[in-house]
C-alpha positions as CSV (number, residue, x, y, z in Angstrom):
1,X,-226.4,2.4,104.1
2,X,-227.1,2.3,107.6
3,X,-230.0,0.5,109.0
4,X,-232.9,1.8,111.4
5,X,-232.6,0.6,114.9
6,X,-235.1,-1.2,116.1
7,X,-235.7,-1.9,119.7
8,X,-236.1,-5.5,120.7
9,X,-239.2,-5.4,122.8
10,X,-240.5,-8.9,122.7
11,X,-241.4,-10.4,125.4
12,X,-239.9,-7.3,127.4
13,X,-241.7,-6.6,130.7
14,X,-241.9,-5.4,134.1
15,X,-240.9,-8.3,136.8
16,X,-241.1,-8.4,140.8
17,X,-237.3,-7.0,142.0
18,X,-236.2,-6.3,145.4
19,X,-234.3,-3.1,144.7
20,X,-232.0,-1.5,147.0
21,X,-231.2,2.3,145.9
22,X,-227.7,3.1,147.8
23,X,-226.2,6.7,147.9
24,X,-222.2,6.6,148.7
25,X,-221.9,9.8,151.3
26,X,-219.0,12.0,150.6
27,X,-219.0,10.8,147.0
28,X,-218.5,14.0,145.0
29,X,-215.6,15.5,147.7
30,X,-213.9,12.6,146.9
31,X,-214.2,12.5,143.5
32,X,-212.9,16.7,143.5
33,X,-209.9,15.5,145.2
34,X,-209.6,12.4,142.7
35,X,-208.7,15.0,139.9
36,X,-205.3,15.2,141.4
37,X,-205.0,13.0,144.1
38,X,-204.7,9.1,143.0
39,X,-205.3,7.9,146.4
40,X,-208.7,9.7,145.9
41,X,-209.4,7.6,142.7
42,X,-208.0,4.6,144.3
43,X,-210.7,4.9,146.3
44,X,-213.4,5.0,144.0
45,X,-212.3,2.5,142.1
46,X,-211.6,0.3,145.4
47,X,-215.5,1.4,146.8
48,X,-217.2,0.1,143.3
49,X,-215.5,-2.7,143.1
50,X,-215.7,-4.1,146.4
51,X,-219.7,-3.6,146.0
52,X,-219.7,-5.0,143.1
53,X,-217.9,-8.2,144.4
54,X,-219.8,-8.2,147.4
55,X,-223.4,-8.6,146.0
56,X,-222.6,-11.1,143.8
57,X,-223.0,-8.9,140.1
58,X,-220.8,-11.0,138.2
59,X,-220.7,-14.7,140.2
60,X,-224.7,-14.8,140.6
61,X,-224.9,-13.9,136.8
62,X,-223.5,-17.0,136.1
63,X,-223.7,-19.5,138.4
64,X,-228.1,-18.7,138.6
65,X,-229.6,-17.6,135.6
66,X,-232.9,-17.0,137.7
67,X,-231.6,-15.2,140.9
68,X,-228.9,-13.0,139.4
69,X,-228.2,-9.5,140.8
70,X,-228.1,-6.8,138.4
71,X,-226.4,-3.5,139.7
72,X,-226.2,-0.2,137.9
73,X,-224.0,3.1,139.0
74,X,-224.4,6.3,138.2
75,X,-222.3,9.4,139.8
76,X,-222.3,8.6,143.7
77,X,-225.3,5.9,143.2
78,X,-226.4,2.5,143.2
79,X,-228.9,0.6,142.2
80,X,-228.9,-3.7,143.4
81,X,-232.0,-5.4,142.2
82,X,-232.5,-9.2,142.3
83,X,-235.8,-11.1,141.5
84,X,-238.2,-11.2,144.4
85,X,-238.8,-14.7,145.6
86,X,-240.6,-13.4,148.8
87,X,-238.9,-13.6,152.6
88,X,-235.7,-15.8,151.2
89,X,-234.7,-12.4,148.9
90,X,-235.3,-10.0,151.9
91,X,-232.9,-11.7,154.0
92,X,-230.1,-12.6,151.3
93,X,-230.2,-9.0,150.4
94,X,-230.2,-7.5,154.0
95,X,-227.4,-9.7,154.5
96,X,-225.0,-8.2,151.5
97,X,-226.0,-4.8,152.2
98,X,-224.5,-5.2,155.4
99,X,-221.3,-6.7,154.4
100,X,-221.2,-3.8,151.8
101,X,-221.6,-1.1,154.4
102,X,-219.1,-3.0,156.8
103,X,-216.4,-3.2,154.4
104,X,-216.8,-0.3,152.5
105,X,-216.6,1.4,155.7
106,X,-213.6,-0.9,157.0
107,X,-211.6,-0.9,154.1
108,X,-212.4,2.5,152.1
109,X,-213.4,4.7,154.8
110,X,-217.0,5.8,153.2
111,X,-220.6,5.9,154.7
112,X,-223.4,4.5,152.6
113,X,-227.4,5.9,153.0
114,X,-229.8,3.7,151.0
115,X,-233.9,2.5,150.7
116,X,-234.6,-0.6,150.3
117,X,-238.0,-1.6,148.6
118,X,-239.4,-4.6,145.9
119,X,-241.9,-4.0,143.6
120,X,-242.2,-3.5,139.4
121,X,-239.0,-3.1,138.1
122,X,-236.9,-3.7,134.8
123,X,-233.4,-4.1,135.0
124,X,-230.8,-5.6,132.3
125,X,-227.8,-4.3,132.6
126,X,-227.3,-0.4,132.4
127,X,-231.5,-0.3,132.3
128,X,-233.4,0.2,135.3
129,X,-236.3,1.5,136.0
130,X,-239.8,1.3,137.2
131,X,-242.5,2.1,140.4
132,X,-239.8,-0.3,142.8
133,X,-236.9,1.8,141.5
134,X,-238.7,5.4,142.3
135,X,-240.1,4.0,145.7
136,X,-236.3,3.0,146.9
137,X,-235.3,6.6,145.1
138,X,-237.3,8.4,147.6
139,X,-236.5,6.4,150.7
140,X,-232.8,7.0,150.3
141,X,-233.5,10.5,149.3
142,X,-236.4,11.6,151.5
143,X,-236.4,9.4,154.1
144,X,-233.5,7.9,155.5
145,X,-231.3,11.5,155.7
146,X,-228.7,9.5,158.0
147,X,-225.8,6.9,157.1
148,X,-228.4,4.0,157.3
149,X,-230.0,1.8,154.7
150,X,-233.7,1.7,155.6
151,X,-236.4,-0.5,154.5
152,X,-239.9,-0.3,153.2
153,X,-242.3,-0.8,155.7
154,X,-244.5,-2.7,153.6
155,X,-241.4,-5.5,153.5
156,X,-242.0,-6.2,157.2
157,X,-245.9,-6.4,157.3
158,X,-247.2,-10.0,158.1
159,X,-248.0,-12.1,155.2
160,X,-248.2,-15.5,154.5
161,X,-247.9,-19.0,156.1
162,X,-246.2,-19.4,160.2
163,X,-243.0,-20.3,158.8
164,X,-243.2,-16.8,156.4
165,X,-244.1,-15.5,160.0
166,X,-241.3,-16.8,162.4
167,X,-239.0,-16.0,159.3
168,X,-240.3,-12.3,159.0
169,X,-239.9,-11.8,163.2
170,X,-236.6,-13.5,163.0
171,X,-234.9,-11.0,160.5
172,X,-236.4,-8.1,162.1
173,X,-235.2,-9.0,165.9
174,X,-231.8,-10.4,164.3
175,X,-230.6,-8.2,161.8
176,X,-233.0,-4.9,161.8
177,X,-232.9,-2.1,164.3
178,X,-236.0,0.4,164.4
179,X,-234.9,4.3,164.4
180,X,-236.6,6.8,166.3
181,X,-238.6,8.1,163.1
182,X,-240.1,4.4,163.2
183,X,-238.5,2.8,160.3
184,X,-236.6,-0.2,160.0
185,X,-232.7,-0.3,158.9
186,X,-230.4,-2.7,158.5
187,X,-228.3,-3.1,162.2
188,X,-224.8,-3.8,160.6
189,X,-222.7,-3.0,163.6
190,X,-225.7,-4.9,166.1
191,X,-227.9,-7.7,166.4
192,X,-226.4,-11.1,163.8
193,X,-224.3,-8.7,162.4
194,X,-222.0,-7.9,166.0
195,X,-219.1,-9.7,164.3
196,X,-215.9,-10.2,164.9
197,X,-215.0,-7.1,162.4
198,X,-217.9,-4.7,163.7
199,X,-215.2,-3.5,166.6
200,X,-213.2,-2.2,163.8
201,X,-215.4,-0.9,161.5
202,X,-216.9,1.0,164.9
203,X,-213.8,2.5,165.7
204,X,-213.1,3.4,161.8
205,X,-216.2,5.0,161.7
206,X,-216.4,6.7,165.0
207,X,-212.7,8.4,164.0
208,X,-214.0,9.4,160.5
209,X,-217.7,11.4,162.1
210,X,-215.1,12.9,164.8
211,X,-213.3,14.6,162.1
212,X,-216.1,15.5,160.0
213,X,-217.7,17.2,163.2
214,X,-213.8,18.8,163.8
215,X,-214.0,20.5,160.3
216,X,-217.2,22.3,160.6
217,X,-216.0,25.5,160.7
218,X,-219.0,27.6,160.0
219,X,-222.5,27.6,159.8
220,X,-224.7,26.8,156.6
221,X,-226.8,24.2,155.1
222,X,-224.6,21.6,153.9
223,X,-222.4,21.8,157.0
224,X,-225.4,21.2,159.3
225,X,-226.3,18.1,157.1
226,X,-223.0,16.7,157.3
227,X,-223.5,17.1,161.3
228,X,-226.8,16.0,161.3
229,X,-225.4,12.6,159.9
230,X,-222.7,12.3,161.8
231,X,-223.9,12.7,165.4
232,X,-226.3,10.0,164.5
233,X,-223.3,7.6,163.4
234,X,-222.0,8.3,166.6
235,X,-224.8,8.0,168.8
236,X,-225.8,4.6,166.9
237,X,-222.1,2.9,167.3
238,X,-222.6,4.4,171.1
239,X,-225.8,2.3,171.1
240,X,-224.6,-0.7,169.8
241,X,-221.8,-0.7,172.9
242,X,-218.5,0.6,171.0
């Protein structure tokens, strides 16, 4: 006879998360072309994987039982969460989401868009959700619009002690860039981040908007989206000097 599940929900609560919410541009194209074209599922695979490596999901998990990262993907998004320990989480997590956009750009050829927020959240494994999860929902979604990962503006308000402070202006002048719409996003071709691979991932990038803008053929929604996101690629790798 088969027995009733019953949820475990001991103990089972909502915990402070920074939670990034990261959109892969270009996703579902690829994954058309994937249906016959291995190269295309080659490069799903190779996309996932390398974000997956990148943040930590499986190394954190076992090394730190207290600071793991837990990721989730569904269709052509993300969600990274870790548990909030104040300004030391913002800047370990602004620092993989730009080796995840450098290399999945580098290597794979693909733009991300994301919000990045911290709040409520539950997240074990496929699970996630919560306020912090629907707040970096509709940053990525409502906000952003462009291939850049933005971030809550209430991460960057002044709280705390002078070190908090100096930490706070430090990662906004070193590794944040301010748009013209006002928010913050992470400056992964700029600022700390000018590395000795943001040349190529520049040029990559700067190829792949050209022949987005090339293809354009006719006039409609979705095509003036794809442009819209595109000329601001170009003009921010113009900005940062490439």
């Amino acid at each position: 006879m088969n027995k009733l599940f019953k949820p475990n929900l001991e103990g089972q609560d909502y915990g402070q998360y920074m939670v990034a919410f990261i959109d892969i541009l270009g996703f579902r194209n690829i994954v058309q072309k994937s249906e016959n074209e291995i190269e295309y599922f080659k490069k799903i695979l190779h996309a996932t994987q390398i974000i997956e490596h990148l943040v930590g999901y499986n190394d954190e998990k076992q090394k730190n039982k207290e600071r793991f990262v837990e990721m989730v993907q569904f269709s052509d998004s993300l969600v990274i969460s870790m548990p909030y320990n104040g300004i030391y989480t913002l800047r370990k997590i602004i620092m993989d989401l730009d080796l995840v956009q450098k290399i999945i750009a580098r290597d794979v050829g693909i733009m991300l868009r994301g919000g990045l927020t911290y709040g409520k959240l539950y997240h074990k494994g496929n699970i996630s959700f919560g306020p912090a999860f629907v707040d970096a929902y509709q940053l990525e979604s409502k906000v952003a619009k462009t291939p850049r990962i933005i971030i809550d503006p209430k991460l960057l308000e002044p709280s705390g002690d002078d070190v908090n402070q100096c930490m706070l202006h430090s990662i906004i002048q070193s590794t944040l860039k301010k748009d013209v719409d006002g928010y913050y996003f992470i400056n992964f071709l700029g600022g700390d981040f000018a590395g000795p691979t943001a040349p190529e991932v520049a040029e990559k990038l700067k190829k792949y908007a050209e022949l987005e803008l090339s293809n354009i053929t006719e006039v409609n929604e979705q095509n003036e989206s794809i442009k819209a996101k595109m000329i601001w690629m170009l003009d921010y790798i113009k900005e940062c000097g490439y």
